[in-house]
N, C-alpha and C positions, 0 to 999 in steps of 0.2 A: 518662584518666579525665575525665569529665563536671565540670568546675565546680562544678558543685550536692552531687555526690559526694560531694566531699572533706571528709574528717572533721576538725573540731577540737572544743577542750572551750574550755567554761566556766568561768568563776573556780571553780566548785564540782567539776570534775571530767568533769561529764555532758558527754556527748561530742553535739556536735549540727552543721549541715552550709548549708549557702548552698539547699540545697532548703526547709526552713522560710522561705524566704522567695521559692521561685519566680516568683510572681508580684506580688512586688511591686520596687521601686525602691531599691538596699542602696549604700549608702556606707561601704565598709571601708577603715581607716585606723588607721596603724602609729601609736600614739600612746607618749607617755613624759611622765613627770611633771615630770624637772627639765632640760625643752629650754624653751629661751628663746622656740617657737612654742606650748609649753602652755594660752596665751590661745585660741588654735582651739578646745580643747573649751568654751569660753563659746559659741560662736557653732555649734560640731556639734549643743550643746544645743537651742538656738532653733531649728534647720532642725528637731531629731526632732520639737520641741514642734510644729512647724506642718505639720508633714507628716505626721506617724503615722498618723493616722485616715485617711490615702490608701492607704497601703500604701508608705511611706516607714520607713527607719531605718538607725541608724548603726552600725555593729560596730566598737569599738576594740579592737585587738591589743596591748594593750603590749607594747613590744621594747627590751631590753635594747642591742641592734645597736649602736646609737652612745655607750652609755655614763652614758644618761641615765634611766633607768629606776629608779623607786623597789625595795627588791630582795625584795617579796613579793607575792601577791595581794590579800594582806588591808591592804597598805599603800597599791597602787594603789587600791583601791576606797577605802578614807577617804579619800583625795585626791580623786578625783574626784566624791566624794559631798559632802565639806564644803569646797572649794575652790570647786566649778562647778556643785554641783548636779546632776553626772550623772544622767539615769536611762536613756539607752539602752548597750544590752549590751556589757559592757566584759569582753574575752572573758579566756582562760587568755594566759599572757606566750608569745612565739613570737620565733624568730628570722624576719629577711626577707631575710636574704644568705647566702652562702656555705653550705658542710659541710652545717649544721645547718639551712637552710630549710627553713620550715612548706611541705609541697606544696603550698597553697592560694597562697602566696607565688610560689612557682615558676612556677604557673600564670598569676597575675594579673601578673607582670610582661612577660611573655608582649606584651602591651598596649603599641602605641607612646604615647607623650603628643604634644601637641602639635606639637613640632620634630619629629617622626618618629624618635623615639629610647627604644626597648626597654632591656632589662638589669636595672641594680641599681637598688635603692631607693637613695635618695640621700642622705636624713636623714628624721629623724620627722616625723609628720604628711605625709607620702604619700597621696593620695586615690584610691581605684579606685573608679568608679559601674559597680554592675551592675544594667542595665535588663533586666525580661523578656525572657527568649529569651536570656540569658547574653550579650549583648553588653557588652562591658568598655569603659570610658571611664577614661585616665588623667589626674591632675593631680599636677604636683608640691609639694613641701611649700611653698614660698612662696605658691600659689595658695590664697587664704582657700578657706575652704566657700561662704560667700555671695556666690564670683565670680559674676558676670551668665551666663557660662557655665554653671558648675554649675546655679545654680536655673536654667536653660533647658534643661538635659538632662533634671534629676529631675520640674519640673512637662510638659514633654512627655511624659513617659511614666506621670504619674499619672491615672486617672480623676478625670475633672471634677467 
């Protein structure tokens, strides 16, 4: 199946897919409320805020996976609404390992990172850049958002 394909939902239910954002520059990332990297979504915020009007944005997945995860939708959004100030799309909660992985998970792992090393999500805040044309870019959770790396991936493939 196509990347773009792959179905997931919304905190509300509606079910929507990585094609609403074909052509533009997507940052999807496994987030969780009470992992000791939760200071990321401060700084996921500032890349949407400077980026959007490009065709930039960020999708967090909340994921339960490591144990850290607040245990509703309606409680991840207060959090990240009076915490951080979220406003880009903070999707429906998903697994990213094992049995129960999200196929969009299954896919993007797919993606080697850096060392040349595939597989599992490792811990929260996992970064996948998909540039136009479904090319996958991996970062692992210690790599902030605003490594010199990232914004050299995401402003290369934004229009000037």
């Amino acid at each position: 199946m196509d990347l773009y394909d792959i179905p997931f939902l919304r905190m509300d239910g509606s079910s929507t897919s990585l094609a609403e954002h074909r052509d533009d520059v997507v940052m999807v990332v496994n987030v969780a409320s009470r992992c000791g990297l939760a200071p990321q979504y401060a700084t996921l915020e500032v890349m949407h805020e400077k980026y959007k009007d490009r065709g930039f944005t960020v999708l967090g997945f909340p994921s339960n996976q490591f144990l850290q995860e607040l245990s509703s939708n309606e409680a991840v959004a207060e959090f990240c609404s009076t915490t951080y100030g979220v406003t880009f799309p903070v999707l429906d909660r998903v697994a990213v390992n094992g049995r129960r992985e999200h196929p969009l998970y299954a896919e993007l792992k797919k993606t080697k990172d850096r060392e040349g090393r595939a597989g599992r999500v490792t811990w929260n805040f996992e970064k996948f850049v998909v540039v136009p044309g479904g090319e996958v870019h991996r970062f692992r959770p210690r790599t902030l958002p605003d490594d010199p790396a990232i914004v050299e991936l995401i402003e290369s493939h934004l229009p000037r």
